[in-house]
N, CA, C and O of each residue as an XYZ file, in Angstrom:
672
protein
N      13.858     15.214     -4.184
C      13.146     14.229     -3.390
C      14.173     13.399     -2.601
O      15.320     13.288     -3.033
N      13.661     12.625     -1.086
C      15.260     12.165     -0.495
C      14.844     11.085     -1.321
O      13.795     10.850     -1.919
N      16.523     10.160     -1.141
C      16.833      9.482     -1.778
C      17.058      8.375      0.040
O      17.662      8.923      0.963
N      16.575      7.138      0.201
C      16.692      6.356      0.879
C      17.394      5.375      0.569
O      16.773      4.698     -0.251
N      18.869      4.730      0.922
C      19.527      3.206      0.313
C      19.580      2.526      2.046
O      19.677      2.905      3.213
N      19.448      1.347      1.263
C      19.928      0.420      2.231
C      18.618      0.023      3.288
O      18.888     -0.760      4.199
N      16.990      0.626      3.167
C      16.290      0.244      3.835
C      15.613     -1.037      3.507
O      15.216     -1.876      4.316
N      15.522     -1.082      1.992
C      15.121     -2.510      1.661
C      15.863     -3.369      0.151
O      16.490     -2.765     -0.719
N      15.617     -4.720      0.151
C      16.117     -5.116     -1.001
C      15.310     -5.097     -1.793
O      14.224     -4.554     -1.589
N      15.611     -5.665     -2.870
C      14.398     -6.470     -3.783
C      15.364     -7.645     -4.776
O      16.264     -7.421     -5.586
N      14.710     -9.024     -4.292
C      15.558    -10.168     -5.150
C      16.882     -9.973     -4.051
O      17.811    -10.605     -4.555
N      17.270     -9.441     -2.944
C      17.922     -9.778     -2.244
C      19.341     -8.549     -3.084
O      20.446     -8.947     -2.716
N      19.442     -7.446     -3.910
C      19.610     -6.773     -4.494
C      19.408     -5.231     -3.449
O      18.256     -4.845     -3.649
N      19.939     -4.523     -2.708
C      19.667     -3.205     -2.028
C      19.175     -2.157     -3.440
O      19.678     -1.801     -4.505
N      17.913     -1.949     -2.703
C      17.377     -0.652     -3.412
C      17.081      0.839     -3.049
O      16.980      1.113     -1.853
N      16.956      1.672     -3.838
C      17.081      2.745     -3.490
C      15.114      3.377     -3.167
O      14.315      3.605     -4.076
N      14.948      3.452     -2.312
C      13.338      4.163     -1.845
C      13.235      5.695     -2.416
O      14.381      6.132     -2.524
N      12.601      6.324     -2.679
C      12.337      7.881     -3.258
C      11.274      8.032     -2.015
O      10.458      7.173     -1.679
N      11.469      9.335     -1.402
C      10.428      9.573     -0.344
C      10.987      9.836      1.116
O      12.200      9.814      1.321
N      10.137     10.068      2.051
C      10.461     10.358      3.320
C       9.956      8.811      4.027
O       9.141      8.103      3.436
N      10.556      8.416      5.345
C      10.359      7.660      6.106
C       9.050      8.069      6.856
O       9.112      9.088      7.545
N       7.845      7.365      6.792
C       6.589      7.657      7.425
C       6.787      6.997      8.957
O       6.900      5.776      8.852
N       6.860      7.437     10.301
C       6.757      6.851     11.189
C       5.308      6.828     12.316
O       4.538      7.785     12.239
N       5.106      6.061     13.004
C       3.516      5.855     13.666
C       3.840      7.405     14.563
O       4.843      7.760     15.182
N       2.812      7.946     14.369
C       2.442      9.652     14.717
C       2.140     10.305     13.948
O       1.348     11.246     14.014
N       2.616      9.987     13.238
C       2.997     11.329     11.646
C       1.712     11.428     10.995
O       1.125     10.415     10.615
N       1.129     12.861     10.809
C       0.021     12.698     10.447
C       0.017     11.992      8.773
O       1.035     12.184      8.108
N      -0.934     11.333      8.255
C      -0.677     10.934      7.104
C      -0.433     11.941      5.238
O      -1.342     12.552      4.677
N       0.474     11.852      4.903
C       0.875     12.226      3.870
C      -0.703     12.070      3.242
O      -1.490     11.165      3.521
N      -0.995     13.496      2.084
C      -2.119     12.893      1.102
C      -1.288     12.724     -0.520
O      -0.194     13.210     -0.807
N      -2.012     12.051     -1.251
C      -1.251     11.494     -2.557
C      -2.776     11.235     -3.194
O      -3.867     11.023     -2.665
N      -2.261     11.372     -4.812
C      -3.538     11.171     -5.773
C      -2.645     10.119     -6.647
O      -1.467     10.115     -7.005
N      -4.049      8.984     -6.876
C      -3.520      8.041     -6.931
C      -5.519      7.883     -8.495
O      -6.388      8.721     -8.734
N      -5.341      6.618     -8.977
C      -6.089      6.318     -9.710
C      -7.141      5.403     -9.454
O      -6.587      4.306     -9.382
N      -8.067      5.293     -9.321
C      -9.382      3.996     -9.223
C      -9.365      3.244    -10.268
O      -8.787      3.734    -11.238
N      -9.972      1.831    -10.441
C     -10.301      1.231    -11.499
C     -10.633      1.839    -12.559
O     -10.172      1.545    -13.662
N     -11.579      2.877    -12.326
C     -12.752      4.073    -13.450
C     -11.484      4.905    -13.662
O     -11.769      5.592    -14.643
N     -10.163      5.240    -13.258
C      -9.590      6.045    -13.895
C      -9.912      7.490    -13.011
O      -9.515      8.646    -13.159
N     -10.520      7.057    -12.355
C     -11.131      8.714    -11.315
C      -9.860      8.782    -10.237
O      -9.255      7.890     -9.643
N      -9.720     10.250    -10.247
C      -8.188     10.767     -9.170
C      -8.314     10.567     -7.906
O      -8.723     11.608     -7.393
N      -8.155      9.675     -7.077
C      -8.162      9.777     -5.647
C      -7.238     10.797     -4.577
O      -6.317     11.552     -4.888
N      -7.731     10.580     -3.434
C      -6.947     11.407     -2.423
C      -7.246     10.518     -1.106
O      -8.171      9.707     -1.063
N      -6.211     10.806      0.135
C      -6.280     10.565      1.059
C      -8.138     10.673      1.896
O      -8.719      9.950      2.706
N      -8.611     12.222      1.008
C      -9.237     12.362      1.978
C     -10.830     11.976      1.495
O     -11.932     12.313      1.929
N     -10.318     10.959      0.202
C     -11.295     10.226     -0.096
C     -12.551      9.003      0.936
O     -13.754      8.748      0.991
N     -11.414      8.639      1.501
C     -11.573      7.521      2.273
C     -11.329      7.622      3.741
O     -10.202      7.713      4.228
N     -13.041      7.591      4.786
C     -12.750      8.195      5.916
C     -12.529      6.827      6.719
O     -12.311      5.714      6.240
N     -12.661      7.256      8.280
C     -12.703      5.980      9.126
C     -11.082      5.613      9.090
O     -10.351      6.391      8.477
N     -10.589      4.618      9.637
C      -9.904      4.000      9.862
C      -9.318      3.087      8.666
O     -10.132      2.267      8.243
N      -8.021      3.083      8.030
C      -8.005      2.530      6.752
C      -6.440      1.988      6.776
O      -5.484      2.654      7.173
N      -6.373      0.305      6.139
C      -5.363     -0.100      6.344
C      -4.608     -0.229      4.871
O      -5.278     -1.049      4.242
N      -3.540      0.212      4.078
C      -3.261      0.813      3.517
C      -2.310     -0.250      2.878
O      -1.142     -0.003      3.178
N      -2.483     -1.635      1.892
C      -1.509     -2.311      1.508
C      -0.629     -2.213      0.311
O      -1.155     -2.221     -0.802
N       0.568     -2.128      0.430
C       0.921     -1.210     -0.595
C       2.052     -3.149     -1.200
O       2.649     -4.049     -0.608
N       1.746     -2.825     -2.486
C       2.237     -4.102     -3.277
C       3.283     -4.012     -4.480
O       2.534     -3.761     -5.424
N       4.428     -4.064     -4.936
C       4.720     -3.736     -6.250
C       4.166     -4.192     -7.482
O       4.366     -3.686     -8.586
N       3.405     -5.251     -7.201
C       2.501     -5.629     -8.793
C       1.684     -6.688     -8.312
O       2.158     -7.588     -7.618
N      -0.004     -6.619     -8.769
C      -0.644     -7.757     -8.240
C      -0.331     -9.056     -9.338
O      -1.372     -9.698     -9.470
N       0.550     -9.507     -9.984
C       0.774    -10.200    -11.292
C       1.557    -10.778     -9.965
O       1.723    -11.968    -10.231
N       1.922    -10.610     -9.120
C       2.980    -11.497     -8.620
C       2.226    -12.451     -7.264
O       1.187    -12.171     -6.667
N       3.104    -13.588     -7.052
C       2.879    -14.409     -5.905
C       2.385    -13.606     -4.920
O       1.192    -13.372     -4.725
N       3.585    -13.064     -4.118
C       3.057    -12.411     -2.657
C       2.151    -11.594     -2.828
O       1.144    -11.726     -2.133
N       2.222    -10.462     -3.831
C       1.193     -9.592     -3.739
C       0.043     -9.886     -3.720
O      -0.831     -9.432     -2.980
N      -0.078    -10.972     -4.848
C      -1.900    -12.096     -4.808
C      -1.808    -12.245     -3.452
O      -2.421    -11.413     -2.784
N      -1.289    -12.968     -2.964
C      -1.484    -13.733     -1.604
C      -1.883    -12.249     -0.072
O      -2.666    -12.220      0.877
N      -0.711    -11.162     -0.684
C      -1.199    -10.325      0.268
C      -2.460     -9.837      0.166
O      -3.132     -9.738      1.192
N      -2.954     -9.479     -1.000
C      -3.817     -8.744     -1.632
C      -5.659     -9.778     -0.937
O      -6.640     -9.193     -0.479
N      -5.533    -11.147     -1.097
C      -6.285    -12.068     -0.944
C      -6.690    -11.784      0.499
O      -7.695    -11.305      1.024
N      -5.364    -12.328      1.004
C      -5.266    -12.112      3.061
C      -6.102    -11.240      3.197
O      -7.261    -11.520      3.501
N      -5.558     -9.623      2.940
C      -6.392     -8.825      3.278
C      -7.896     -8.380      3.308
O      -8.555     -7.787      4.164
N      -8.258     -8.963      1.851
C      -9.821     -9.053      1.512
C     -10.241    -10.054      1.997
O     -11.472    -10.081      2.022
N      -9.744    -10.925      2.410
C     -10.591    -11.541      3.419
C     -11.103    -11.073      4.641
O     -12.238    -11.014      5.113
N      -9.859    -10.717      5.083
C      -9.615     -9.986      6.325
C     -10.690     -8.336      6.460
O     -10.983     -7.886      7.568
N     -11.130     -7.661      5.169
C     -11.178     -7.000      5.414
C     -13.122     -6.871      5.864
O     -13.582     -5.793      6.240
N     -13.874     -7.940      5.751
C     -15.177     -7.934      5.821
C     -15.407     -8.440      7.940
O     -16.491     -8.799      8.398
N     -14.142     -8.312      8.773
C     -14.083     -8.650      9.723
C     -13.423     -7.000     10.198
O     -13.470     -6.509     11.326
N     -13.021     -6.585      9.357
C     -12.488     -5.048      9.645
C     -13.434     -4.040      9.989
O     -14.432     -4.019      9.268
N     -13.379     -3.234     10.869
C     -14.043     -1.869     10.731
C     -13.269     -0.691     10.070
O     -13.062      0.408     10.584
N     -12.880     -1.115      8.841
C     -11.965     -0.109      7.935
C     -11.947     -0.551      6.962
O     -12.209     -1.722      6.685
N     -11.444      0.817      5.817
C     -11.206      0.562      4.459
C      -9.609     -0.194      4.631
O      -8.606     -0.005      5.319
N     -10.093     -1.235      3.470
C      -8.560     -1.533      3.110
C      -8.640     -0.959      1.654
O      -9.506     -1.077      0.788
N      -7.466     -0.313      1.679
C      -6.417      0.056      0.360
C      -5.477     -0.915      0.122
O      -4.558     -1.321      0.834
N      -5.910     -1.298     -1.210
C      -4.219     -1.785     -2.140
C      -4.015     -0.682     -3.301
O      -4.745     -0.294     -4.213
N      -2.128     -0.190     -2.692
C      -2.007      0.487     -4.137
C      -0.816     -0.129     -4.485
O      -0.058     -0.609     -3.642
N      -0.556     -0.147     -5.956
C       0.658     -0.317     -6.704
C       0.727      0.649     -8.294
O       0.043      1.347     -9.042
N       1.799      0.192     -8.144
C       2.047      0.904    -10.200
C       1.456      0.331    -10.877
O       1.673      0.691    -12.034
N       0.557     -0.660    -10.782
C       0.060     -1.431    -11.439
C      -1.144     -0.581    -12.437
O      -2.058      0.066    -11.926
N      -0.983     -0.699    -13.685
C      -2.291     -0.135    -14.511
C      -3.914     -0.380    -13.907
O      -4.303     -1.480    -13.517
N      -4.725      0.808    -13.912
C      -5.698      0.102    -13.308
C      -6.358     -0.939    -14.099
O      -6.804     -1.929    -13.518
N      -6.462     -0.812    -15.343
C      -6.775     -1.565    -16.162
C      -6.245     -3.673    -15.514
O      -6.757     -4.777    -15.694
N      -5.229     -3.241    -14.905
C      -4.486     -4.491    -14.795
C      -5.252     -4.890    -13.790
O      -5.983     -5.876    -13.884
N      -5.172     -4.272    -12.889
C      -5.949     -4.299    -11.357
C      -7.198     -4.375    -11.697
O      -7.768     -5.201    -10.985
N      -7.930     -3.862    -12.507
C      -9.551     -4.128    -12.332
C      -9.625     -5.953    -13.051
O     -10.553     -6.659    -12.655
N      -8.842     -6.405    -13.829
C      -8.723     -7.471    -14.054
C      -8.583     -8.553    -13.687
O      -8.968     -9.606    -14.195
N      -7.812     -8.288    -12.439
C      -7.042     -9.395    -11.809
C      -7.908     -9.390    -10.454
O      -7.754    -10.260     -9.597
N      -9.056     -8.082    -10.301
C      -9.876     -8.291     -9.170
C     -10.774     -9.184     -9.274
O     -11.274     -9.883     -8.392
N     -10.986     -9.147    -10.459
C     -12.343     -9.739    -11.138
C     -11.683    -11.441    -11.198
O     -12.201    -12.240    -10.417
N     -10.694    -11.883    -12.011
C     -10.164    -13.068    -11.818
C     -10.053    -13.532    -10.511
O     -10.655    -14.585    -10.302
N      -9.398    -13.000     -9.488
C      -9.355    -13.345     -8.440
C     -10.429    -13.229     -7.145
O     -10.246    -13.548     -5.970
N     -11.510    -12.706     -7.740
C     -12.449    -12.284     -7.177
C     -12.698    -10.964     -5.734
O     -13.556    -10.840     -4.860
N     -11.726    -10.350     -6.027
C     -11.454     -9.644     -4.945
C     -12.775     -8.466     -4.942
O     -13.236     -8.073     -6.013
N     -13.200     -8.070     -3.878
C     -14.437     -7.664     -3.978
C     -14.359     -6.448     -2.718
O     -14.891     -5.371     -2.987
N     -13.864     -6.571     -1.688
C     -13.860     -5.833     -0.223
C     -12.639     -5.043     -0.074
O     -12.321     -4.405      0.930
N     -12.013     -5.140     -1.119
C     -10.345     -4.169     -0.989
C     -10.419     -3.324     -2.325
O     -10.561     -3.642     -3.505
N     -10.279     -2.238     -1.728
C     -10.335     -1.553     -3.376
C      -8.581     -0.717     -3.252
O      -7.867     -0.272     -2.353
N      -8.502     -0.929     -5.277
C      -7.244     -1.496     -5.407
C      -6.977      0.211     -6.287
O      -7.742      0.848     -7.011
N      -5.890      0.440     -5.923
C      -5.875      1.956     -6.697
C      -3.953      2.061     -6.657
O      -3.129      1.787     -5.785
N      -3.818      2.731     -8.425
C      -2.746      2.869     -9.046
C      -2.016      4.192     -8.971
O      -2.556      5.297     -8.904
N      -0.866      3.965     -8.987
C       0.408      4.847     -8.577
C       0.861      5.339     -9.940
O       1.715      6.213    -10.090
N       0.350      4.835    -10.731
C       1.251      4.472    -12.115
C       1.313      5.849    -12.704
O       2.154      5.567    -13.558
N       1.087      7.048    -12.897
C       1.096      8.256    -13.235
C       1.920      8.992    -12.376
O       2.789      9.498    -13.086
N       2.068      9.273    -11.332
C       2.795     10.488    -11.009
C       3.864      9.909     -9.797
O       4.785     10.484     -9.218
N       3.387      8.665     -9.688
C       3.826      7.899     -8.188
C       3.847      8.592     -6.707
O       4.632      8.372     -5.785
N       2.381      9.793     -6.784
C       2.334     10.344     -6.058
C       2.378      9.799     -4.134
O       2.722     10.282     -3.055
N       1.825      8.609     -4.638
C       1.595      7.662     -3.356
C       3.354      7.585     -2.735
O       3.748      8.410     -1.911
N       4.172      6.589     -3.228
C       4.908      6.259     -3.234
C       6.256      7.336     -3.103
O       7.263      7.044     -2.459
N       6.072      8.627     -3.838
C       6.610      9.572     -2.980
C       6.878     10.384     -2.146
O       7.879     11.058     -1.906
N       5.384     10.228     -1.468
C       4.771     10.652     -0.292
C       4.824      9.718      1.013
O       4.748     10.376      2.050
N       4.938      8.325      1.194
C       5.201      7.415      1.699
C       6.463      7.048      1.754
O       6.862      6.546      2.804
N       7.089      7.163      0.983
C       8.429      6.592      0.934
C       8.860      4.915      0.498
O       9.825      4.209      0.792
N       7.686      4.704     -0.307
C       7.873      3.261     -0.775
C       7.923      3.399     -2.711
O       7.455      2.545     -3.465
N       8.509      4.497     -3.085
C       8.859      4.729     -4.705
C       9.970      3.561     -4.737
O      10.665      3.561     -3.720
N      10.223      2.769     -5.487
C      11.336      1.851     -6.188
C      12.248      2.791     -6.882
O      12.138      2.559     -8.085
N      12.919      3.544     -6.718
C      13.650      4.259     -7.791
C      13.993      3.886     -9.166
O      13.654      4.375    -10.244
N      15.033      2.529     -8.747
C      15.306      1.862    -10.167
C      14.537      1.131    -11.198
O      14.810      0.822    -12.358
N      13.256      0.896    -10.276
C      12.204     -0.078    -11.015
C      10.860      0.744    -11.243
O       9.878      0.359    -11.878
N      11.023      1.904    -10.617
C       9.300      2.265    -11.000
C       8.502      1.890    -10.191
O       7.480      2.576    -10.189
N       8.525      0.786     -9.227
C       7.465      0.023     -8.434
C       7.301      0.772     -7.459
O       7.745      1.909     -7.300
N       6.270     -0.217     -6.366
C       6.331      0.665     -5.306
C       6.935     -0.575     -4.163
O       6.751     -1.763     -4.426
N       7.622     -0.171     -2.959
C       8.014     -1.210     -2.265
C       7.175     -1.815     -1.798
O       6.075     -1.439     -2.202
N       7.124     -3.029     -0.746
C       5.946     -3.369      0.031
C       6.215     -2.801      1.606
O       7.110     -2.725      2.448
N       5.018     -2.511      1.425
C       4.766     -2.178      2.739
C       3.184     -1.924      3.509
O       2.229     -2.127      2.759
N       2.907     -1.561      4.725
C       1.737     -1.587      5.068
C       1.547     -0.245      6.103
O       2.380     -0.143      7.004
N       0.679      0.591      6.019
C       0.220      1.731      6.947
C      -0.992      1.423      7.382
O      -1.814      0.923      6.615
N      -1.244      1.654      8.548
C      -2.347      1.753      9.440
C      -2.893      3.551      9.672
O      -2.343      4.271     10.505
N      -3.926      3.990      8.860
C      -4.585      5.392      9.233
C      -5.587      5.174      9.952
O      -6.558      4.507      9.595
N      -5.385      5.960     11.518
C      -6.705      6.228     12.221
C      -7.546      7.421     11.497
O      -7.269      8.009     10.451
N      -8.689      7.604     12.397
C      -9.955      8.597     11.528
C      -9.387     10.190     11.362
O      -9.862     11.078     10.654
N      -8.389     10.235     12.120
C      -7.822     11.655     12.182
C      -6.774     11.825     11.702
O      -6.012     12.633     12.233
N      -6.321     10.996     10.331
C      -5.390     10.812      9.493
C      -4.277     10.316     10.219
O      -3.325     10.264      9.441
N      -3.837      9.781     11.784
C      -3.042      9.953     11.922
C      -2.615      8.520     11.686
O      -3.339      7.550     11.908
N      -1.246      8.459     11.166
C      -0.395      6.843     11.265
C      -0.325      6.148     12.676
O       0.223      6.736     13.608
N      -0.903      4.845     12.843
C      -0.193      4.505     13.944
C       0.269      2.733     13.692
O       0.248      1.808     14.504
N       0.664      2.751     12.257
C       1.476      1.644     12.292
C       2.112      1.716     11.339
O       1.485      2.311     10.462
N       3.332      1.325     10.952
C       4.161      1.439      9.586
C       4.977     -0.140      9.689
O       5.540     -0.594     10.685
N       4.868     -0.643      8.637
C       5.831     -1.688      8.101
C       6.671     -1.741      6.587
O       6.253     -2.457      5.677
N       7.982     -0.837      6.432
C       8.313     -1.169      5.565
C       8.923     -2.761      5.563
O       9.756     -3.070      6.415
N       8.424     -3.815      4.487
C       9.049     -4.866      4.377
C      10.736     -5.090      4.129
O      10.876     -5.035      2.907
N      11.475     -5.216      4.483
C      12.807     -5.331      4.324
C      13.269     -5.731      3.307
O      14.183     -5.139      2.734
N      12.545     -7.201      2.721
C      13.106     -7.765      1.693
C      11.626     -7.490      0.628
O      10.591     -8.112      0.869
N      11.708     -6.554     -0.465
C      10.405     -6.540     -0.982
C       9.879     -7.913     -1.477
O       8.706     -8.149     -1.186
N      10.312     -8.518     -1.926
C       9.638     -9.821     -1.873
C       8.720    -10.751     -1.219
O       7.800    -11.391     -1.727
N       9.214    -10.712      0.269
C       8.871    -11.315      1.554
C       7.490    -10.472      2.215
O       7.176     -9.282      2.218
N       6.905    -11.598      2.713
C       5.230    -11.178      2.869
C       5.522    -10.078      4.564
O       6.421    -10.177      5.399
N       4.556     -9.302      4.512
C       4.098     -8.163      5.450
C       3.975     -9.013      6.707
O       3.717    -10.154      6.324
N       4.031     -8.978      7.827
C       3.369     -9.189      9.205
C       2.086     -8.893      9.427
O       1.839     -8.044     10.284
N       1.023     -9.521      8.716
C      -0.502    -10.020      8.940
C      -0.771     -9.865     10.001
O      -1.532     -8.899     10.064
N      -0.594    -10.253     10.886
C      -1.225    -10.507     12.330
C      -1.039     -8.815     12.800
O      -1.945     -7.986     12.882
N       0.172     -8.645     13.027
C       0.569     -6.998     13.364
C      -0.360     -5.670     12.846
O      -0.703     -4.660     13.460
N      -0.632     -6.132     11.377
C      -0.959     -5.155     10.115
C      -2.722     -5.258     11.072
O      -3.054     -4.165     11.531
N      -3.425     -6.071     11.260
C      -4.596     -6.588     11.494
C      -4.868     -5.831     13.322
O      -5.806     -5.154     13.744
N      -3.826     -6.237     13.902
C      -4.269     -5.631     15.733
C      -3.834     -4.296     15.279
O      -4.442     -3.495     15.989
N      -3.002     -3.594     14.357
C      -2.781     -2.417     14.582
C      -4.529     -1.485     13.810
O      -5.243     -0.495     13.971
N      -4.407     -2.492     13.128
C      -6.098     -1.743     12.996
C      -7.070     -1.493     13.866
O      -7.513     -0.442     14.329
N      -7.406     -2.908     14.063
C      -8.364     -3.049     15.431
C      -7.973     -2.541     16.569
O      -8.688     -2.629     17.568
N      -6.693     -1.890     16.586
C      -6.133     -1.088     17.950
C      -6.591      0.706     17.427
O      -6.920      1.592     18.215
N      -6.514      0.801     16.365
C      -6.923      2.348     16.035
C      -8.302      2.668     15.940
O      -8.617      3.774     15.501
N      -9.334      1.695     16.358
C     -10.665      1.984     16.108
C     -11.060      2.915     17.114
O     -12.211      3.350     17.134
């Protein structure tokens, strides 16, 4: 699998990415990933236009905060939003419910990190997944990519949001 250094930190720390660099064209990678229920997903689960937030753990600050943004955001969307992380779904169906998240459905990497090696946002040293954000039009194709630089540091909202509403 390539091995990526030097595209992002984490804690300000350079980490190593597992995966290929996804760029806007590229038709989208498919990956099986987990639902709350534990049921196997796929890319070609989810049609339409779908904005794709990828988090290393919803237990954390930014990720709540990204995770929130987006479900807000997403009942003004004409698209699925995806959140995935390594996160257990068990963890994630928990923390939807605490936090009330209701319009973003949240799906786990945590088995094969199929997502994350298909994307190119695997954490090598940590297991996680980096942050980042993809934009899929209806014909799978990418036409926005944001790997975050510093995984810590929040996504470009505004960008993540017109690149949707630009793929409709």
């Amino acid at each position: 699998m390539e091995e990526r250094n030097g595209v992002v930190t984490f804690a300000g720390k350079p980490a190593t990415l597992l995966g290929p660099e996804i760029k806007v064209g590229d038709q989208a990678p498919d990956f099986t990933v987990v639902d709350n229920g534990l049921n196997a997903k796929t890319l070609k689960d989810f049609e339409g236009v779908k904005l794709i937030s990828v988090v290393p753990s919803l237990d954390t600050p930014v990720c709540d905060a990204q995770t929130r943004r987006f479900n807000e955001e997403a009942a003004k969307l004409n698209a699925t939003v995806l959140t995935i992380s390594a996160d257990l779904p068990f963890a994630q169906k928990r923390w939807c419910g605490a936090a009330g998240i209701d319009k973003v459905v949240t799906l786990s990497d945590y088995q094969t990190m199929s997502f994350g090696s298909a994307y190119g946002t695997y954490l090598k040293d940590l297991r996680l997944e980096a942050r980042a954000i993809f934009v899929v039009n209806s014909k799978n194709e990418v036409t926005y990519v944001e790997y975050v630089k510093e995984v810590t540091d929040h996504p470009d909202y505004e960008k993540a949001i017109e690149a949707v509403k630009a793929a409709q």
